[in-house]
C-alpha positions in Angstrom: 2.0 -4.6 -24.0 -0.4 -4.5 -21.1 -0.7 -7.5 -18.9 -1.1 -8.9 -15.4 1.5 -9.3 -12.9 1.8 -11.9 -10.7 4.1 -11.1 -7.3 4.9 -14.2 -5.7 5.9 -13.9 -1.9 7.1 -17.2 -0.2 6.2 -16.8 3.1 7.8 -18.8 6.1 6.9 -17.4 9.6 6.0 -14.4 8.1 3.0 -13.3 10.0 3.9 -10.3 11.2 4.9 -9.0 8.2 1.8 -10.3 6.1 -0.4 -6.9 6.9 2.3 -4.2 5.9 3.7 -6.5 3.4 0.5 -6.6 1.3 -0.7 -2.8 1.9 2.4 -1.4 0.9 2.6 -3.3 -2.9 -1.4 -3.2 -3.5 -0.5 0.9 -2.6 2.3 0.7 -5.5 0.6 -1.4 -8.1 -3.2 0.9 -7.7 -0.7 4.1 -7.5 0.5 3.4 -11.1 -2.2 1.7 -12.6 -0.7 -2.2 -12.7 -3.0 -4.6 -13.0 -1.9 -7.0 -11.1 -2.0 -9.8 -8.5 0.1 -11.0 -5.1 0.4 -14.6 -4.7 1.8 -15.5 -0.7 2.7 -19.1 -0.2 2.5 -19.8 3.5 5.8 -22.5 3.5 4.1 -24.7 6.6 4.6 -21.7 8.3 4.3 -22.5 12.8 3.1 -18.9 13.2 -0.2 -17.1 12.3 1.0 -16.3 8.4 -1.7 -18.4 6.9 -4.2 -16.4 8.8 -3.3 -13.3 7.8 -2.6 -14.1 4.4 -6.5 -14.9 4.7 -7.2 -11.9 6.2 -5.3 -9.7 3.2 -7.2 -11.9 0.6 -10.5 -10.4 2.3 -9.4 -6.7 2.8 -7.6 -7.0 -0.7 -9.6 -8.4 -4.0 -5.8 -9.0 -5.9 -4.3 -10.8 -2.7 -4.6 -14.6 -2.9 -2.7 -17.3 -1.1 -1.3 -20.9 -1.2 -0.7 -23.5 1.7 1.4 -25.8 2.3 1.1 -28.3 4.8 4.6 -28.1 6.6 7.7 -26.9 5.2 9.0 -27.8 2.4 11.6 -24.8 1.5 12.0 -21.5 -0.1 12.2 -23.0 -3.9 9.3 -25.2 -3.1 7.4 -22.1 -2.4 8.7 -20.3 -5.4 7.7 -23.4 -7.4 4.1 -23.1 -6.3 3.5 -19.7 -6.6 4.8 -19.8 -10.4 2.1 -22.9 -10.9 -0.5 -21.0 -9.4 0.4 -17.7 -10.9 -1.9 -16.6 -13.3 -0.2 -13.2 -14.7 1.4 -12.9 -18.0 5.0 -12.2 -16.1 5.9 -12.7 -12.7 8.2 -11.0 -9.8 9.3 -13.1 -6.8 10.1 -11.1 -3.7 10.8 -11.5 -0.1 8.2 -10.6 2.6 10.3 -8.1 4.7 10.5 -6.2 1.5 14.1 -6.0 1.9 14.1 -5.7 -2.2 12.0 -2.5 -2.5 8.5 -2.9 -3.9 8.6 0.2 -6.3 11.2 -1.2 -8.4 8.9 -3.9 -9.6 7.2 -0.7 -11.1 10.6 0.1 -13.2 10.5 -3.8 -13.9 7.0 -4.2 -15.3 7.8 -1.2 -17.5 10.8 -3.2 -19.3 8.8 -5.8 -19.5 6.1 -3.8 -21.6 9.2 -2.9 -23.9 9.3 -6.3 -24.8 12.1 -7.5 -22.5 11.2 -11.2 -21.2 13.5 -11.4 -18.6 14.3 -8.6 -15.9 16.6 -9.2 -13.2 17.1 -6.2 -10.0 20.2 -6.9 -8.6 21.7 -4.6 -5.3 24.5 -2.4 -6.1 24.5 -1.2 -3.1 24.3 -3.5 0.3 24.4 -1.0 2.7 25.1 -1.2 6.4 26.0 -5.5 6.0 28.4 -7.2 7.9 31.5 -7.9 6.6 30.9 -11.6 6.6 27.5 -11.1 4.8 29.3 -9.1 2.0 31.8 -11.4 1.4 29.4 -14.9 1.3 27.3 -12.5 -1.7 30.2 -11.7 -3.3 31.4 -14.9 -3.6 27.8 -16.3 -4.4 27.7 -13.9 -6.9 31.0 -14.9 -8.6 30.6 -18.5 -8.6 
């Protein structure tokens, strides 16, 4: 099954980030032949991330982007990007790509099998504080 992919990337203050962000997944997706699209919905972001999400839409032909007016939350954002989506299957991820871009690769690929929902989930959470270990471990258990 061969289809696009739409990567949602809620976006909140983000502009930093936007440049590197969208260089390093088109540089995944070209590398193995996805087609593909990335979707960044500026949440009413007060920095300069709905400017460079315009600027990455002009270097990049897959990069589009969605504005909101002020701030309306992280599932808001999700929300919008699924509406606007217009892949066949879809992978949300953060924009400090703290969820590494290449697994979507490994995703996408299970997803061809047939699979209709993937999930990645961290096995390992490295160098986290205690604190931040125990509030996902308990989220996770609930």
């Amino acid at each position: 099954m061969e289809g696009l992919l739409s990567i949602i990337i809620p976006s909140y203050n983000e502009g930093l980030l936007i440049d590197n962000t969208a260089n390093v997944v088109v540089d995944i997706m070209t590398e193995h032949k996805i087609p593909y699209e990335i979707l960044f919905v500026d949440d009413g972001s007060k920095d300069d991330t709905w400017n460079r999400i315009q600027a990455a839409s002009k270097k990049h032909e897959h990069v589009r982007g969605v504005h909101f007016s002020r701030n309306f939350g992280k599932e808001s954002a999700i929300t919008a990007g699924l509406t606007y989506a217009k892949g066949d299957c879809c992978v949300v991820m953060d924009c400090d790509l703290q969820h590494p871009p290449i697994k979507i690769v490994e995703m996408y690929k299970l997803w061809q099998e047939g699979y209709e929902v993937v999930e990645a989930v961290k096995e390992d959470r490295g160098e986290e504080s205690g604190i931040h270990r125990f509030m996902a471990n308990t989220f996770y258990l609930s």
